[in-house]
Backbone bond lengths (Angstrom), bond angles and torsions (degrees), N, CA, C in turn:
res aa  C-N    CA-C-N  psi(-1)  N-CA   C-N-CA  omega(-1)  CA-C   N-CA-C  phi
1 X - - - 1.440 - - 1.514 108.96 -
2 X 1.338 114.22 161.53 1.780 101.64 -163.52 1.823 72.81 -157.18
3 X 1.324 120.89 168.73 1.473 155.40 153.81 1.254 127.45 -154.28
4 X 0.982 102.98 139.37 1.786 128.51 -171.83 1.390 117.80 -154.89
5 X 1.631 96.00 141.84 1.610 93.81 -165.39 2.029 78.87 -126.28
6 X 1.393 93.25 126.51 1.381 97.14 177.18 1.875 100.40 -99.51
7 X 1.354 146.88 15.10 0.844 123.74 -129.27 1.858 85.92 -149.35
8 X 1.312 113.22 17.76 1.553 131.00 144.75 1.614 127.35 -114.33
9 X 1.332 94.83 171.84 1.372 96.44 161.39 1.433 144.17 -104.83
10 X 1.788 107.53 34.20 1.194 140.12 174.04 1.570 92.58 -153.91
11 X 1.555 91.72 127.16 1.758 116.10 176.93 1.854 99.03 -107.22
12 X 1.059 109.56 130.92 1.269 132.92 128.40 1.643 140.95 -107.68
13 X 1.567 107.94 130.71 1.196 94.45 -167.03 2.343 75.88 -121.27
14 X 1.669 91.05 166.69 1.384 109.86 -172.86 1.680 94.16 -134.78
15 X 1.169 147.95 133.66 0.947 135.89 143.26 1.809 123.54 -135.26
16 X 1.366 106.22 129.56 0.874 103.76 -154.83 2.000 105.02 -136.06
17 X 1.626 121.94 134.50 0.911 122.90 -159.93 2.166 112.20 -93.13
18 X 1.107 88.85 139.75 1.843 94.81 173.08 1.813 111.10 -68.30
19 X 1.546 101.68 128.15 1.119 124.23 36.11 1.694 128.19 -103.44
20 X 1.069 142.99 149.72 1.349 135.99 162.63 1.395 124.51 -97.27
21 X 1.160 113.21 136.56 1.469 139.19 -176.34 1.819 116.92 -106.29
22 X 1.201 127.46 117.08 1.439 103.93 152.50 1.549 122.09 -106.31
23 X 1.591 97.64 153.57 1.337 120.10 -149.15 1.313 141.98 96.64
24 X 1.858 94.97 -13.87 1.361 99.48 -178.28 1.273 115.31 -89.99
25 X 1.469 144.08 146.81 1.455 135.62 -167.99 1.769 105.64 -98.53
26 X 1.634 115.57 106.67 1.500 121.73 -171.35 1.418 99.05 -87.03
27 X 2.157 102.83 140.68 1.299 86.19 -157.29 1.665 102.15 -103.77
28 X 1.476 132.61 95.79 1.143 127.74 -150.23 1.857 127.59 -59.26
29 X 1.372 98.08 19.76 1.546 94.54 -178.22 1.985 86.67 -117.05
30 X 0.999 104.81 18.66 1.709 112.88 167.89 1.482 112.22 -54.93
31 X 1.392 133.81 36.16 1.475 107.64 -157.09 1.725 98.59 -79.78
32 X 1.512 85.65 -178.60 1.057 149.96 -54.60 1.588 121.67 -19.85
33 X 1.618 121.80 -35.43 1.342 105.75 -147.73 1.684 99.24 -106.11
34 X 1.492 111.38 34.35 1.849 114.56 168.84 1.734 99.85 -151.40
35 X 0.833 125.06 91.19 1.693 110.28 179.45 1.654 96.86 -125.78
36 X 1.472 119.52 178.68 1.247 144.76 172.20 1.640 115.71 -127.77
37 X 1.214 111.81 165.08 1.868 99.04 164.66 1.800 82.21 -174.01
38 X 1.263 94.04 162.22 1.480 111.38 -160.57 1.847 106.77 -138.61
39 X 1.169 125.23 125.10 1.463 125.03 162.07 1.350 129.60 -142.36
40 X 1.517 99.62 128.14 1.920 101.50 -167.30 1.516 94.02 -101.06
41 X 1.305 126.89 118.75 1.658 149.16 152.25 1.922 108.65 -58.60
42 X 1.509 91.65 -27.32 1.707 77.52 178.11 1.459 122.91 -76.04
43 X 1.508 120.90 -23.44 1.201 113.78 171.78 1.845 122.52 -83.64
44 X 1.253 104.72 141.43 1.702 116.23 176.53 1.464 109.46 -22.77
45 X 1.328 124.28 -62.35 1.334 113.04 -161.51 1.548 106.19 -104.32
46 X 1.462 94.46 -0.02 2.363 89.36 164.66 1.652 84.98 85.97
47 X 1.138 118.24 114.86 1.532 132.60 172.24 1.970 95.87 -98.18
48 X 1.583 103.20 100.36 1.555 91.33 172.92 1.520 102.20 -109.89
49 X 1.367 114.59 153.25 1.609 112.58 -175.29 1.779 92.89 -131.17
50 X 1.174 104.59 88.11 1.404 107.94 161.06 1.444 140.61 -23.06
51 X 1.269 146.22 149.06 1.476 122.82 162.35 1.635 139.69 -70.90
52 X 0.594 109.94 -14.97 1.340 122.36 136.51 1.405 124.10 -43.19
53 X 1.691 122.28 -65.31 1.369 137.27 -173.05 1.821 90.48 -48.51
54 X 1.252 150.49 -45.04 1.360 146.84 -164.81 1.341 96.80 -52.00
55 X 1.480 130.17 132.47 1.401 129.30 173.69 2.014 99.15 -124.97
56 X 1.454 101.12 -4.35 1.291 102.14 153.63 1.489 137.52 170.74
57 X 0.970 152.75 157.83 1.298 152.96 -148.26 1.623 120.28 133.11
58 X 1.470 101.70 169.93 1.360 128.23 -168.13 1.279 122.43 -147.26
59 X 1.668 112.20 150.74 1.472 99.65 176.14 1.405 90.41 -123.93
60 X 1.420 119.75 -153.37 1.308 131.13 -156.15 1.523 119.37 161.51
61 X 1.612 119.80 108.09 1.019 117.82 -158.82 1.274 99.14 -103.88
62 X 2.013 122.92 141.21 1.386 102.91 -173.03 1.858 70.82 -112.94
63 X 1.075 149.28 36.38 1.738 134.68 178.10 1.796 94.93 -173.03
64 X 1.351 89.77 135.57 1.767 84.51 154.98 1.854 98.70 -154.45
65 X 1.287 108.39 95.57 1.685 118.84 158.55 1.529 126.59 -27.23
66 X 0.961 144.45 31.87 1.612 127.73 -158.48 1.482 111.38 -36.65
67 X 1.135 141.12 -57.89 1.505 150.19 146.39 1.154 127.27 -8.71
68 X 1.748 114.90 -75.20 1.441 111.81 -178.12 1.773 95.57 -107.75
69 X 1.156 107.14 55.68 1.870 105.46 163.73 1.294 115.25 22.11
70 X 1.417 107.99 47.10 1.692 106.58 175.37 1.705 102.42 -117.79
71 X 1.212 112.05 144.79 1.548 117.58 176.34 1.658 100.58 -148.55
72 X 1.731 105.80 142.24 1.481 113.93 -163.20 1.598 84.84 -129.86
73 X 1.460 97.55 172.26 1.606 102.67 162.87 1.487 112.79 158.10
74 X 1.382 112.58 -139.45 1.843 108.10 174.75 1.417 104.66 -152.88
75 X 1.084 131.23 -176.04 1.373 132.37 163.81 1.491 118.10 163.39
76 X 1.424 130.98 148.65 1.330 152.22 -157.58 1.391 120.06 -147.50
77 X 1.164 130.97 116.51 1.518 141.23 -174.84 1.515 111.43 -138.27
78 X 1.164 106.82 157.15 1.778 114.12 176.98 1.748 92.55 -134.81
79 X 1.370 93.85 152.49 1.773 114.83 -176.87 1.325 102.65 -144.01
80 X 1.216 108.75 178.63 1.920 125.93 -161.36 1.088 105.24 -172.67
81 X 1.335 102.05 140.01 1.963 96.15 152.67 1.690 89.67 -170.65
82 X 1.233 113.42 168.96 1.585 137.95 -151.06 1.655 111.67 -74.87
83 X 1.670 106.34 -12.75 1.317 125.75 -166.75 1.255 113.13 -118.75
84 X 1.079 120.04 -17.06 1.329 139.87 173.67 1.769 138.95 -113.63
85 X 1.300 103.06 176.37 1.822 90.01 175.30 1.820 107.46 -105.99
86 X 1.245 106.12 143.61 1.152 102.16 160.02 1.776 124.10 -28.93
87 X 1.048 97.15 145.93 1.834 107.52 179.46 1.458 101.48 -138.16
88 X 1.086 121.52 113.48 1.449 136.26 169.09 1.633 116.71 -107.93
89 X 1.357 109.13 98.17 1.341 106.51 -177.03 1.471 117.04 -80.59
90 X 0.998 149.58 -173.33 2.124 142.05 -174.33 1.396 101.49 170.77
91 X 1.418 96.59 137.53 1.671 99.66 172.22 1.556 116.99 71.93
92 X 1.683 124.77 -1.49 1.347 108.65 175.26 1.472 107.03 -45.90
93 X 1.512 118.22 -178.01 1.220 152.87 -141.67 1.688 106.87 154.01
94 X 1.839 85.52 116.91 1.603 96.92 156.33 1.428 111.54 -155.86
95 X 1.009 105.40 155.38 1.541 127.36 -174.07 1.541 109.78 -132.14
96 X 1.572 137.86 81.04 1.275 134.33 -149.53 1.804 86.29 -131.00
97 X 1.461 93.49 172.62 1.229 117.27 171.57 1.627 117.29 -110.58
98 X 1.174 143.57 110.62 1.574 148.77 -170.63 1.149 112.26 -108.03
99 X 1.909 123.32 152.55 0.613 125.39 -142.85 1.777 74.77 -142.06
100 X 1.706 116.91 126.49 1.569 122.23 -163.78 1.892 98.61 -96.20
């Protein structure tokens, strides 16, 4: 499962592999099959933080719909890279609709 909101000017993408659990805490520097990646459009030269760049975080599903493709939950990650500043995200929250 993956989400992305193309429809700011900071992208986060989450992607994360089946099976899914809620309650369980996914540990997003799991790659391949749990990663994060982060990109700010507001700065001049585009701050991209790769998946890889995550040195740590988690998500956490408190709902997962199988039916009406809805999944809720929380999650928090930090990223880096050599060109950029740290980005520490905290306290997300989403409640989206997916498409299997």
């Amino acid at each position: 499962m993956g989400i992305e909101n193309n429809n700011t000017d900071i992208d986060i993408v989450i992607y994360l592999e089946d099976p899914l659990s809620i309650g369980i805490p996914y540990d997003l520097t799991n790659s391949p099959s749990h990663i994060s990646r982060y990109k700010d459009f507001n700065i001049l030269d585009i701050c991209e933080y790769e998946f890889e760049d995550t040195y740590q975080g988690s998500l956490t599903f408190s709902k997962i719909d199988r039916i009406n493709y809805i999944v809720s939950g929380t999650f928090e990650f930090s990223t880096v890279t050599t060109t950029c500043d740290t980005v520490r995200i905290t306290n997300g929250r989403f409640d989206v609709q997916y498409i299997p």
